[in-house]
VOPAGU-2260 file (C-alpha; in pm, 1 decimal, decimal comma):
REM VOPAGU-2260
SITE   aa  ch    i         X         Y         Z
SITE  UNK   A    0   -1506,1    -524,2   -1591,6
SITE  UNK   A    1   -1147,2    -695,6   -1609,1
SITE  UNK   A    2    -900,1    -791,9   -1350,5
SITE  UNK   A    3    -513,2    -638,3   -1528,2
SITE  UNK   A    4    -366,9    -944,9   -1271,8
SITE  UNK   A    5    -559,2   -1203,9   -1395,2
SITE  UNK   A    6    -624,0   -1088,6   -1746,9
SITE  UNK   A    7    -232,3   -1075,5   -1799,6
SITE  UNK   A    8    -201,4   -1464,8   -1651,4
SITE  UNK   A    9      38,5   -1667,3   -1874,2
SITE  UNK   A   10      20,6   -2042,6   -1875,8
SITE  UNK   A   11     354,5   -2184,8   -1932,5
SITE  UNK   A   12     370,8   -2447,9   -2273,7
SITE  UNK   A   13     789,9   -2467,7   -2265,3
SITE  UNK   A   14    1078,3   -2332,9   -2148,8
SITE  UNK   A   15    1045,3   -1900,0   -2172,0
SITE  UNK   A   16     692,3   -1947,8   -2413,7
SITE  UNK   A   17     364,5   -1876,1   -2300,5
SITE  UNK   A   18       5,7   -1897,1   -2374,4
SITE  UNK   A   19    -309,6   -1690,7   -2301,0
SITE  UNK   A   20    -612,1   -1592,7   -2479,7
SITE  UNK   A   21    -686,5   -1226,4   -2490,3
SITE  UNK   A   22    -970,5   -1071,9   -2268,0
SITE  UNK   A   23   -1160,6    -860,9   -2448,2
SITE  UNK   A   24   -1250,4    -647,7   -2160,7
SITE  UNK   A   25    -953,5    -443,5   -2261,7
SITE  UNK   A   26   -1113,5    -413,6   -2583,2
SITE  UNK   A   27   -1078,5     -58,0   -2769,3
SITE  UNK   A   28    -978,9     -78,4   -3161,3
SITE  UNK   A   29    -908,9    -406,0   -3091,2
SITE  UNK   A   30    -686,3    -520,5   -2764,7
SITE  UNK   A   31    -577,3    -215,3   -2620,4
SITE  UNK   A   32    -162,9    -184,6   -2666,4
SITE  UNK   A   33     -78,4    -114,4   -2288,6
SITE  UNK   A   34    -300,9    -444,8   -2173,2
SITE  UNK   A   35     -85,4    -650,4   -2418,6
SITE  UNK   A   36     208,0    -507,7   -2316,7
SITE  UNK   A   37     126,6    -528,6   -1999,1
SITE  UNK   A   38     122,2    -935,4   -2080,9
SITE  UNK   A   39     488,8    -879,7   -2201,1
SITE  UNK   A   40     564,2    -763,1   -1879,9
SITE  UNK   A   41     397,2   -1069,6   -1713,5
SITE  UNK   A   42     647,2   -1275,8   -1938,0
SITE  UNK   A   43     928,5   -1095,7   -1867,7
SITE  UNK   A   44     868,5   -1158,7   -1489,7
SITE  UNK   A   45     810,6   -1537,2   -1488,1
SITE  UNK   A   46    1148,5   -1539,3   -1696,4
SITE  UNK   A   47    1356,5   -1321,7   -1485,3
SITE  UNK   A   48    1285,5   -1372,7   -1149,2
SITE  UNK   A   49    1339,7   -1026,0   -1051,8
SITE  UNK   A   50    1155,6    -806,5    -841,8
SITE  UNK   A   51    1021,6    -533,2    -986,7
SITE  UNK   A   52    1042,4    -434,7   -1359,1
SITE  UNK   A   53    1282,5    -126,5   -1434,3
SITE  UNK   A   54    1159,2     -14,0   -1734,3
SITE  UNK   A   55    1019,3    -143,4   -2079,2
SITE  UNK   A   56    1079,8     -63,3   -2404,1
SITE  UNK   A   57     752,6    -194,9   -2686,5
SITE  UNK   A   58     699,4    -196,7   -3028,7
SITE  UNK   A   59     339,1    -258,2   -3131,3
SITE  UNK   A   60     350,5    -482,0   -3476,9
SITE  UNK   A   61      -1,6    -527,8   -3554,2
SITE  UNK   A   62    -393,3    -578,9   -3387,3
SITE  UNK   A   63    -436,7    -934,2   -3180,8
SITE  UNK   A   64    -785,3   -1067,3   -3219,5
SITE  UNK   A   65    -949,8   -1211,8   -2916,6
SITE  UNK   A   66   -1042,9   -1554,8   -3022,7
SITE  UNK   A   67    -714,2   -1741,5   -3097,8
SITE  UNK   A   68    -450,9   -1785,3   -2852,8
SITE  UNK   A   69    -134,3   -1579,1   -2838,2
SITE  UNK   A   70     203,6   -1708,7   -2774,3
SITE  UNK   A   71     451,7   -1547,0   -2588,2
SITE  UNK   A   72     816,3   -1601,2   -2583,8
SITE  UNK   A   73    1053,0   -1508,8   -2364,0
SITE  UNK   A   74    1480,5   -1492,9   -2345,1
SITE  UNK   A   75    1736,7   -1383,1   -2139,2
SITE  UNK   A   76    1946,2   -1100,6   -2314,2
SITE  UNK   A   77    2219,2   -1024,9   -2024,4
SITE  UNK   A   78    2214,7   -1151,4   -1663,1
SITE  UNK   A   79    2375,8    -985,4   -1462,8
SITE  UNK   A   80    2414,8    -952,9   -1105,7
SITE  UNK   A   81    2141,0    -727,3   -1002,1
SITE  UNK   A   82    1952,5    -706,0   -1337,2
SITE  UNK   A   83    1803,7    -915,3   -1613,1
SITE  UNK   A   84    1735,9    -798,1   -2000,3
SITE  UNK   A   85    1469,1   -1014,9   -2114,5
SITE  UNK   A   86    1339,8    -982,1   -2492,0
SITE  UNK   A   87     976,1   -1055,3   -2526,0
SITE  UNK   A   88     798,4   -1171,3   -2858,6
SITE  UNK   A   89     392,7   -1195,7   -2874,0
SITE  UNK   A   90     263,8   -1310,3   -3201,5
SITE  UNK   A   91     -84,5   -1452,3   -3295,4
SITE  UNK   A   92    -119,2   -1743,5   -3576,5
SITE  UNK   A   93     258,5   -1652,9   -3641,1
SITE  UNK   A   94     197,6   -1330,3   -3721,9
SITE  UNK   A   95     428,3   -1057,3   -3490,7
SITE  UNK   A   96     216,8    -840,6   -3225,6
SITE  UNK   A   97     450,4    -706,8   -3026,1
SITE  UNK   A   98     861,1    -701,2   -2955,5
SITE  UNK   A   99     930,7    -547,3   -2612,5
SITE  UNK   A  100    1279,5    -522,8   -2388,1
SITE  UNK   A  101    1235,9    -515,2   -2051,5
SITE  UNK   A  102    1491,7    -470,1   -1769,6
SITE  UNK   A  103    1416,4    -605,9   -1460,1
SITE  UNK   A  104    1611,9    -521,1   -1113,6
SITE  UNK   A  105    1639,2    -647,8    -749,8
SITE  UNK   A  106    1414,8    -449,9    -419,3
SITE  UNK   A  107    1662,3    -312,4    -204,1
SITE  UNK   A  108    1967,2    -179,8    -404,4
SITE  UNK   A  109    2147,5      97,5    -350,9
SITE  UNK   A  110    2275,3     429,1    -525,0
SITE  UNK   A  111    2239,7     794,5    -536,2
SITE  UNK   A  112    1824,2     958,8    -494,3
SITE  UNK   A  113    1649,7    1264,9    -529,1
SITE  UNK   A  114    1324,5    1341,5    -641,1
SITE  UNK   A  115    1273,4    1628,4    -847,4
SITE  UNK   A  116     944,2    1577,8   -1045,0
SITE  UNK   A  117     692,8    1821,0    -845,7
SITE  UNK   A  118     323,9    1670,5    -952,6
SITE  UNK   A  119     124,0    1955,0   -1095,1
SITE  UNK   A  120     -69,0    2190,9    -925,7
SITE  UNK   A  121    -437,2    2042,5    -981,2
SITE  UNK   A  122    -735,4    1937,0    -698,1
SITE  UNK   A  123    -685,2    1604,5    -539,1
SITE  UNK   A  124    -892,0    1325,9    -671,1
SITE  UNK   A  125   -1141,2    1311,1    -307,8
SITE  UNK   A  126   -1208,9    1725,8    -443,4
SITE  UNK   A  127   -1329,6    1632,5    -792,3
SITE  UNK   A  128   -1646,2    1532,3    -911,0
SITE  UNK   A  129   -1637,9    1138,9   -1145,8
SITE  UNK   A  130   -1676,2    1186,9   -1481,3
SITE  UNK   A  131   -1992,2     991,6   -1467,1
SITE  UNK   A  132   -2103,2    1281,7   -1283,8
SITE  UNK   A  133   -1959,4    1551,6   -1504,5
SITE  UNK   A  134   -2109,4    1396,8   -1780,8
SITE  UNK   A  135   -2426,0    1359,1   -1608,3
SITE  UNK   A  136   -2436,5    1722,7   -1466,7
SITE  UNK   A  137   -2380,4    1784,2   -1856,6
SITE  UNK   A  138   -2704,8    1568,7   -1960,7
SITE  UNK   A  139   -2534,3    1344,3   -2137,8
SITE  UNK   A  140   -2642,7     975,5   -2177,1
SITE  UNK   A  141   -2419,5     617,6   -2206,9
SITE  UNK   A  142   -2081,0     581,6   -2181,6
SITE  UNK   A  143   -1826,6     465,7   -2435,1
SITE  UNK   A  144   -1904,3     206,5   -2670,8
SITE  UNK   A  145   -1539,4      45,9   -2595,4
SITE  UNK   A  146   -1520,2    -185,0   -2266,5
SITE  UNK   A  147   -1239,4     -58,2   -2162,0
SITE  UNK   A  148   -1346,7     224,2   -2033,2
SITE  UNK   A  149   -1534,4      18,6   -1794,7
SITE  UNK   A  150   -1219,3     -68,8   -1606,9
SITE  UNK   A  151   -1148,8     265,6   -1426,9
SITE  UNK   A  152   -1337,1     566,2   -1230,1
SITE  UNK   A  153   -1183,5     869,2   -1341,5
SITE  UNK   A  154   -1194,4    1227,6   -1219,9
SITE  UNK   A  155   -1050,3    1470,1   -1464,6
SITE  UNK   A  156    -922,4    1790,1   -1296,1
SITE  UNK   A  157   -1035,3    2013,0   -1554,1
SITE  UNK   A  158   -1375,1    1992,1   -1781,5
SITE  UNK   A  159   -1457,5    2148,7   -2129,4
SITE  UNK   A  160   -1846,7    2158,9   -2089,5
SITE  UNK   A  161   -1941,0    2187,1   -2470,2
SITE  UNK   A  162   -1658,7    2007,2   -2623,3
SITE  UNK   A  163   -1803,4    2080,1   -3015,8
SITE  UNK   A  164   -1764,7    2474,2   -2966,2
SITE  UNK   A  165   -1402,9    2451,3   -2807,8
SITE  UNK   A  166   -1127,4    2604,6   -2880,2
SITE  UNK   A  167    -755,1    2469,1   -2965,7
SITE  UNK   A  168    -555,3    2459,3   -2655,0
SITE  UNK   A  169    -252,7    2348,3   -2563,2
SITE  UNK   A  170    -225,7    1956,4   -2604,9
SITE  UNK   A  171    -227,5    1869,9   -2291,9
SITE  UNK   A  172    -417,2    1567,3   -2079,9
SITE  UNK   A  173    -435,0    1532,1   -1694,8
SITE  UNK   A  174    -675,9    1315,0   -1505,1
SITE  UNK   A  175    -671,3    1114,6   -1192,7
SITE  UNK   A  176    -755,8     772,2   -1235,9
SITE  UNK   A  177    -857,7     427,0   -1054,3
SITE  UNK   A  178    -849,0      60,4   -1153,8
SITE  UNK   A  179   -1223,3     -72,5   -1046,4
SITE  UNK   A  180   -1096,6    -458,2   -1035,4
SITE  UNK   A  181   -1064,0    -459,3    -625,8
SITE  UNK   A  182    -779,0    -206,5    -490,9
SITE  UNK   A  183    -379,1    -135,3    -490,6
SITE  UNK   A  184    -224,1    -440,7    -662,4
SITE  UNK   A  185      -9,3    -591,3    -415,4
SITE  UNK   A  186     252,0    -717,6    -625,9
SITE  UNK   A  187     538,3    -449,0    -812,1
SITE  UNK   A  188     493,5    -630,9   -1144,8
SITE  UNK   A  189     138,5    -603,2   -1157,2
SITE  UNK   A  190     165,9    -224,4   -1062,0
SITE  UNK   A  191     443,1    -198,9   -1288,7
SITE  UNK   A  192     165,7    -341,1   -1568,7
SITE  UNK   A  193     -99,3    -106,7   -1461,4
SITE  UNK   A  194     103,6     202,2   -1482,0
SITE  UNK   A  195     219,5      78,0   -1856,3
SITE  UNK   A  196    -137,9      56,8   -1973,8
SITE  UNK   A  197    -234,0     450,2   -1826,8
SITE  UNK   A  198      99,6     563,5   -1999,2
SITE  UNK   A  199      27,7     392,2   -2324,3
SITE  UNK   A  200    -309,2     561,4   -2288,5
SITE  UNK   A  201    -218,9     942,0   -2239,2
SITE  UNK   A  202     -66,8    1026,2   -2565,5
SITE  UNK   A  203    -416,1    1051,9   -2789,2
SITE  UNK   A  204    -668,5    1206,0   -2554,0
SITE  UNK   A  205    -441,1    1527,3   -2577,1
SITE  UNK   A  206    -445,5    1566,4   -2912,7
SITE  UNK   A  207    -818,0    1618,5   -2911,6
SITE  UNK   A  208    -746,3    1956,1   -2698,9
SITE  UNK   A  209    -538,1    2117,3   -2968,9
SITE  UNK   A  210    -700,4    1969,6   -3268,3
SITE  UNK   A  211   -1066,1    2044,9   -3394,7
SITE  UNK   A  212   -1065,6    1787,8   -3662,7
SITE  UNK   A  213    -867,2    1495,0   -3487,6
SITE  UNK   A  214   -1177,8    1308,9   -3487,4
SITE  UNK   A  215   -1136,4    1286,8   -3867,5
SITE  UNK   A  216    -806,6    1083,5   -3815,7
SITE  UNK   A  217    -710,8     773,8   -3601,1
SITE  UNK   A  218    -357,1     720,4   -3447,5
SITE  UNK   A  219    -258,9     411,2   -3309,4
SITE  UNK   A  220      35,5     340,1   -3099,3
SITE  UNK   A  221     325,2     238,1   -3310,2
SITE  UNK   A  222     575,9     215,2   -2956,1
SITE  UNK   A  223     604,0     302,8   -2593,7
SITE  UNK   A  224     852,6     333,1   -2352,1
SITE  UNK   A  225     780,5     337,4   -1983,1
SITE  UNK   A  226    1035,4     402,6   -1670,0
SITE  UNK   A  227     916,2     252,1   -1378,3
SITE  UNK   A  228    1062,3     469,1   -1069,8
SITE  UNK   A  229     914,8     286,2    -757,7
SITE  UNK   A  230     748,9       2,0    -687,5
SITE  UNK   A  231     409,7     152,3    -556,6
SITE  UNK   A  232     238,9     -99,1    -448,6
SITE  UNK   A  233      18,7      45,7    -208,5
SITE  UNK   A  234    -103,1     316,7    -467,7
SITE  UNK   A  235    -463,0     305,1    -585,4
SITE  UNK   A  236    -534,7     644,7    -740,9
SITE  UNK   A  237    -247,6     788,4   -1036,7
SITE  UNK   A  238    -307,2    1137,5   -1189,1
SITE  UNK   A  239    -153,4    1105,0   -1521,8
SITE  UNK   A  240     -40,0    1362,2   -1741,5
SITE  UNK   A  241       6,2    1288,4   -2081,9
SITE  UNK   A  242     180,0    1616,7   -2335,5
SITE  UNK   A  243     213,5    1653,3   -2721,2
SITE  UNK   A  244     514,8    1861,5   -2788,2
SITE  UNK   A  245     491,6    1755,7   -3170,0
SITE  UNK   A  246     284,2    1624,1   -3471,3
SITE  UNK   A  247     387,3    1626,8   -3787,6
SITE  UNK   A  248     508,2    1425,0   -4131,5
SITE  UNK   A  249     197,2    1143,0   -3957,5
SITE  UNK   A  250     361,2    1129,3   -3604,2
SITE  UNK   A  251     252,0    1215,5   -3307,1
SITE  UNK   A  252     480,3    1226,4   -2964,4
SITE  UNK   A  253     371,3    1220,7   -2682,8
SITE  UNK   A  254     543,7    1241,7   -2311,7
SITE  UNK   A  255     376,0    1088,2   -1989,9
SITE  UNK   A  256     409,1    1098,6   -1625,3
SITE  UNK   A  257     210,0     992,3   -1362,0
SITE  UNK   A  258     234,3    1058,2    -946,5
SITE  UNK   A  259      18,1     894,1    -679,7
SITE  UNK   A  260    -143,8    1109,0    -429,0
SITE  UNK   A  261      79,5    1180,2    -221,2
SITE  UNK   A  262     287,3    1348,9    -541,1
SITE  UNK   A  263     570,5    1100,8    -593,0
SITE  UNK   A  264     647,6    1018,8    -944,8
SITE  UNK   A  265     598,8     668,6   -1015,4
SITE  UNK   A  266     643,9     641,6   -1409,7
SITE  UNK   A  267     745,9     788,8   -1686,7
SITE  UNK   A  268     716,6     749,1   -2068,8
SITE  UNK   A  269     713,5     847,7   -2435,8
SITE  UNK   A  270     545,5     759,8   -2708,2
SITE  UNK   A  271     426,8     758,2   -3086,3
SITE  UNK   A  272     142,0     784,1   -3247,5
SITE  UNK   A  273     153,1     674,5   -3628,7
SITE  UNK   A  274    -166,0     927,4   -3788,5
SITE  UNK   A  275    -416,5     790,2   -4055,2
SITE  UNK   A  276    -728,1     975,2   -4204,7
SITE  UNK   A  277   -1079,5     799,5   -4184,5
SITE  UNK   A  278   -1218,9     682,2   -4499,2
């Protein structure tokens, strides 16, 4: 099982560039996009100084490997008084991995709230069975061959018991889920990192709900954007809901949101999914 806070740990080589070596207990098709953006993230925060990220815009360029070293670079795009643009490059053996702009803010400022993002009417995590246990009760044996699905209990609010004989439904994904690395993460950035990784993650797992033959095709992440709306640090459980309101012409977009459980809205995002058949 991985640790996001520690697994995202840059060590500093120069001035705004960075080195780390990929842990591959993020590992699915490769390193999953949200951990290494969530390593952008860790970037941007040793170069701004700020607080608490804002939001974070990522392009995903290619697949790290988790042998060699990547190197991650870091600049300043505008200072200003109460926020910092910082551009973030990761590449591998100089090949690109990932461009991301992130803007980072100060705790504390002020300006006009409301909160008008009701979470949606499902059970509470404490009232839902794991889905260890679902899948148990189901009689069905080992987990997923990818590690990184050994980072998180999850307890989905709704269950399709024979998932071969379903039928297409609306693409939709909700399920309540919990980092297993030791609690709330204590510091905004690294909460910031593990909301990024759950919204990177919602967009494919609805697609399987609408389409019979999507395991015929994979879609990788081409970009994600992410709005971080509060710094949540003493939030260990996030029901995330993750919505396809289009496919088509080999895209896929998906729109995310996630609450804690007391239903505040913590992050939101979109993303893309770039479609290519097996074989």
């Amino acid at each position: 099982m991985g640790n996001l806070g520690a697994d995202t740990d840059l060590v500093e080589t120069a001035p705004g560039t960075y080195q780390r070596t990929l842990s591959d207990h993020w590992e699915i098709w490769g390193p999953n996009g949200g951990y290494v953006a969530g390593v952008a993230l860790r970037a941007a925060q040793l170069r701004s100084g700020r607080s608490r990220p804002a939001n974070a815009a990522v392009h995903f360029l290619g697949v790290a490997n988790f042998d060699d070293p990547v190197t991650v670079t870091a600049a300043t795009q505008r200072q200003a008084r109460q926020a910092t643009s910082t551009a973030v490059q990761i590449t591998q053996r100089d090949r690109a991995i990932l461009n991301a702009m992130i803007w980072a803010v100060d705790d504390g400022l002020d300006g006009l709230a409301h909160d008008d993002a009701p979470m949606p009417d499902v059970p509470g995590w404490k009232e839902l069975p794991t889905l260890a246990e679902r899948l148990a009760a189901a009689g069905v044996e080992g987990g997923s061959p990818y590690r990184f699905w050994d980072n998180f209990e999850q307890r989905p609010p709704s269950w399709i018991v024979d998932w071969e004989s379903r039928q297409p439904s609306r693409p939709l994904y909700q399920n309540w889920m919990r980092y297993l690395d030791g609690g709330a993460a204590s510091d905004p950035w690294d909460q910031a990192a593990r909301l990024l990784l759950l919204v990177d993650l919602g967009a494919w797992p609805s697609i399987g709900r609408r389409h019979l033959d999507s395991n015929d095709w994979i879609a990788p992440s081409i970009d994600v954007s992410c709005e971080f709306h509060r710094p949540a640090t003493a939030d260990e459980w996030f029901l995330l809901q993750a919505e396809s309101p289009h496919a088509g012409d080999g895209l896929i977009a998906s729109h995310q949101q996630m609450w804690n459980d007391r239903g505040e809205l913590l992050a939101s995002g979109l993303s893309h999914l770039l479609c290519r058949r097996i074989g």
